[in-house]
MARTORRO-481014 format. One record per residue: x, z, y of N, C-alpha, C in turn; residue number from 1. Coordinates in nm, 3 decimals, padded with zeros to 5 digits. Atoms other than C-alpha are relative to their C-alpha. Layout:
% residues N
<<X,Z,Y>,<X,Z,Y>,<X,Z,Y>,NUM>
...
//
This chain:
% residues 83
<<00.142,00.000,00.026>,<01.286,01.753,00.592>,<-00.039,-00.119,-00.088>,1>
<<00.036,00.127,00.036>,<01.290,01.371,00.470>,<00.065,-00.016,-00.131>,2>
<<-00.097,-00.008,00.124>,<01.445,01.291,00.146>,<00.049,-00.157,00.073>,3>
<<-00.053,00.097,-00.059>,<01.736,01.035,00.276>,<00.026,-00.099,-00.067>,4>
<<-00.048,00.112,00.128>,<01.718,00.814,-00.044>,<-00.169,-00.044,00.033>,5>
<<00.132,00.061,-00.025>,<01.340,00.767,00.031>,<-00.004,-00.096,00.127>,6>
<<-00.027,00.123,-00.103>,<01.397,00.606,00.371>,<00.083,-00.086,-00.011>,7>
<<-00.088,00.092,00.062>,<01.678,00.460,00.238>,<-00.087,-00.129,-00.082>,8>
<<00.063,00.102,00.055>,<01.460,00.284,-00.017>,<-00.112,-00.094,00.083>,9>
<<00.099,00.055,-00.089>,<01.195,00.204,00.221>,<00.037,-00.147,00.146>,10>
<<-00.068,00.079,-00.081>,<01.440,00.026,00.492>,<00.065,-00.117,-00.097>,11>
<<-00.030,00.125,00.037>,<01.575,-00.179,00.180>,<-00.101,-00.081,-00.061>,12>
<<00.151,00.107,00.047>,<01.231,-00.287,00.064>,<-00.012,-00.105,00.150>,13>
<<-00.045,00.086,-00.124>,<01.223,-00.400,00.432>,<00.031,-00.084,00.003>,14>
<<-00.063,00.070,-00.040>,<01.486,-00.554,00.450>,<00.001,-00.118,-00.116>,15>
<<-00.019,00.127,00.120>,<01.450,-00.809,00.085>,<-00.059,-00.079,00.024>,16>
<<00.186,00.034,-00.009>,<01.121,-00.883,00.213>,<00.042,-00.097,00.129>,17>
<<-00.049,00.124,-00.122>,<01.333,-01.068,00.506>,<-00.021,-00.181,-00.058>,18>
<<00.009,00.110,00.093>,<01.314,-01.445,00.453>,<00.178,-00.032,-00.022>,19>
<<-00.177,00.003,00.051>,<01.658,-01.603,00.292>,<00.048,-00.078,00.065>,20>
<<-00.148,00.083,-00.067>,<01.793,-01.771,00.564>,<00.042,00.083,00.098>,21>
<<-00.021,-00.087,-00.045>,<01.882,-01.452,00.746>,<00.072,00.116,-00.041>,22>
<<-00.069,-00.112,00.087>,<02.089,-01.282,00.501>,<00.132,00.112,00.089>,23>
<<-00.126,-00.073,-00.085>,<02.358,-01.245,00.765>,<-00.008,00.123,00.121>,24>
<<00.049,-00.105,-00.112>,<02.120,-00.996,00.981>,<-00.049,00.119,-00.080>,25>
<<00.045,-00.074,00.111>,<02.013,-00.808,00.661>,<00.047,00.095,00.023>,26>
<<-00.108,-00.099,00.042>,<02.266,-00.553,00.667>,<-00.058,00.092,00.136>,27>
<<00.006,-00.037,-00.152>,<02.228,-00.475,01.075>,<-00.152,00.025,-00.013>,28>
<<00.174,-00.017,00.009>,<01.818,-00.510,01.016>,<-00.029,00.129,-00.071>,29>
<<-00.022,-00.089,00.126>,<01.850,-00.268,00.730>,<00.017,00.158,00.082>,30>
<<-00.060,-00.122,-00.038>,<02.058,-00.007,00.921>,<-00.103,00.024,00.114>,31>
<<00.087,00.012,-00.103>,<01.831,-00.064,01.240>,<-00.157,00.105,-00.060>,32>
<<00.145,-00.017,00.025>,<01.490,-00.014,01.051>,<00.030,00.167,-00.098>,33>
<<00.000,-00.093,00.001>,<01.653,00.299,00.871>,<00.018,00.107,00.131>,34>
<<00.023,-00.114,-00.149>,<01.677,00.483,01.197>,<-00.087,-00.023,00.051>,35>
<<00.141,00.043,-00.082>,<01.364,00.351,01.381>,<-00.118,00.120,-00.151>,36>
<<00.060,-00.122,00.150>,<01.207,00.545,00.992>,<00.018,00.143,00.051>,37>
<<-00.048,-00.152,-00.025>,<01.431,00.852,01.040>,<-00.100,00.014,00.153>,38>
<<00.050,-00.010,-00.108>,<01.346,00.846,01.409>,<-00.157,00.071,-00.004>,39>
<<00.203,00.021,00.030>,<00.956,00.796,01.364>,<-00.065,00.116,-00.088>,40>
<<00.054,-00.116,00.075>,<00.923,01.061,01.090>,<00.060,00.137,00.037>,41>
<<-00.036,-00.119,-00.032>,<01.096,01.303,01.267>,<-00.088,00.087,00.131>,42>
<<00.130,-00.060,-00.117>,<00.866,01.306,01.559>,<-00.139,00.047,-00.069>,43>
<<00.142,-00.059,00.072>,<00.586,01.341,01.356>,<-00.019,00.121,-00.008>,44>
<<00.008,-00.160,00.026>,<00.645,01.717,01.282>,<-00.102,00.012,-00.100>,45>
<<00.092,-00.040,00.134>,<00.537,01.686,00.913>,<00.019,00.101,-00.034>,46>
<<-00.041,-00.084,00.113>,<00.543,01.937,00.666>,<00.062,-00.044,-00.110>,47>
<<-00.061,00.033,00.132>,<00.715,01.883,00.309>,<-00.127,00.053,-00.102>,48>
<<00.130,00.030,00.120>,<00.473,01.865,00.002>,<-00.037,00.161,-00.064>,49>
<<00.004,-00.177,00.046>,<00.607,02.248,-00.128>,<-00.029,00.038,00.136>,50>
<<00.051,-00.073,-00.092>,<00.520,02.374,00.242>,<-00.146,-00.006,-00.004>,51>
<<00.135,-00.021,00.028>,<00.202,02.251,00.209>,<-00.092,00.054,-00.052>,52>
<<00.074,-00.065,00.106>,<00.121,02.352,-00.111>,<-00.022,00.157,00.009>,53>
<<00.026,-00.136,-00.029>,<00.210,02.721,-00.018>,<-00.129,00.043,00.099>,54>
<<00.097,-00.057,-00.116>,<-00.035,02.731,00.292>,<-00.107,-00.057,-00.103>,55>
<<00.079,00.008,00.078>,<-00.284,02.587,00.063>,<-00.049,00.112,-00.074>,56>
<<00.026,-00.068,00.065>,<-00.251,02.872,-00.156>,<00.009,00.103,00.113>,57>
<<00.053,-00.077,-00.132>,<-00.233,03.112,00.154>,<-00.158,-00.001,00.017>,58>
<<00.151,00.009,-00.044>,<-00.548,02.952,00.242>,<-00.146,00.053,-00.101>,59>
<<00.106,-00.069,00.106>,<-00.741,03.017,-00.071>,<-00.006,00.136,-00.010>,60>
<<00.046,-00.141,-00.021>,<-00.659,03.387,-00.079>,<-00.060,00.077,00.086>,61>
<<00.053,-00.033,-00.137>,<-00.736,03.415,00.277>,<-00.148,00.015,-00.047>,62>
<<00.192,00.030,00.048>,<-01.087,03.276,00.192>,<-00.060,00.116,-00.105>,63>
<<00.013,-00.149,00.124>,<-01.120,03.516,-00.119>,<-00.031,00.131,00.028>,64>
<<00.000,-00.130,-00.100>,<-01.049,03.809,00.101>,<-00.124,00.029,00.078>,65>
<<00.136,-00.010,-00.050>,<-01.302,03.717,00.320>,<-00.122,00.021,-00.012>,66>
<<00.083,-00.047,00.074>,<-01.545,03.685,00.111>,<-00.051,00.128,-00.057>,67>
<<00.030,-00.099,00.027>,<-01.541,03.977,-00.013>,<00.010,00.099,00.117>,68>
<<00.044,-00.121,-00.127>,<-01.539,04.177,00.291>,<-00.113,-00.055,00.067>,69>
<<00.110,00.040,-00.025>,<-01.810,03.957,00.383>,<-00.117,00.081,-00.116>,70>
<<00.072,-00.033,00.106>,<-01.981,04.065,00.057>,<-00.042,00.179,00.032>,71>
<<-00.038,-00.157,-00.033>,<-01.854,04.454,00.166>,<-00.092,00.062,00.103>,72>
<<00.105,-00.033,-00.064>,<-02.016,04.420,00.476>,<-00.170,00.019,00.019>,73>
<<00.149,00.033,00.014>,<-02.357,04.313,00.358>,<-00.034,00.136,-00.053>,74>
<<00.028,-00.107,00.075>,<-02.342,04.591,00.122>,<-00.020,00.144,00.100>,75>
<<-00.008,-00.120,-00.079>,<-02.269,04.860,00.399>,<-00.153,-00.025,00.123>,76>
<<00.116,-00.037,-00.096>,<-02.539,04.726,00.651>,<-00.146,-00.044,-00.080>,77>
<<00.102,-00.044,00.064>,<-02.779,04.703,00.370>,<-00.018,00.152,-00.052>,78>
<<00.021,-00.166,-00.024>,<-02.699,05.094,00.336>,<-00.074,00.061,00.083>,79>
<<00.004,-00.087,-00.137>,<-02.709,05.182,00.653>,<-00.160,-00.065,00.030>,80>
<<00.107,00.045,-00.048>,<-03.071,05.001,00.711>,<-00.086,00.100,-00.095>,81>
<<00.085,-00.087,00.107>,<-03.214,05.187,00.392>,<00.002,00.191,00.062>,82>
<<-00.043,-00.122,-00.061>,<-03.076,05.546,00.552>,<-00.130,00.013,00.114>,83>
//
């Protein structure tokens, strides 16, 4: 679901951002804070950017549809009142 070069990058921004007299925990901090990431975004139960975008466009036709059977209906019980 995650792209594993994005948490990747994210755990080594992290980890530069350490101060420099700790270089020797860098590595272990690094690997640590990429799994606590993975971890954390896996609970989330995101979507991905193309899943989104599809229900998006789902959603607009939906709406569209509606509309016009909304529109359909007006038309039929403005019939049926004139009758």
């Amino acid at each position: 679901m995650f792209d594993p070069k994005k948490i990747d990058e994210i755990a080594s921004r992290l980890a530069d951002n350490m101060p420099p007299g700790i270089d020797t925990l860098r590595t272990d901090v690094e690997k640590n804070m990429r799994a606590i990431l993975q971890g954390v975004l896996n609970s989330m139960d995101l979507v991905t950017r193309e899943e989104f975008e599809v229900q998006k466009a789902v959603l607009a036709k939906t709406r569209l549809k509606l509309e016009a059977l909304k529109q359909q209906l007006q038309t039929l019980e403005a019939q049926m009142t004139k009758e």
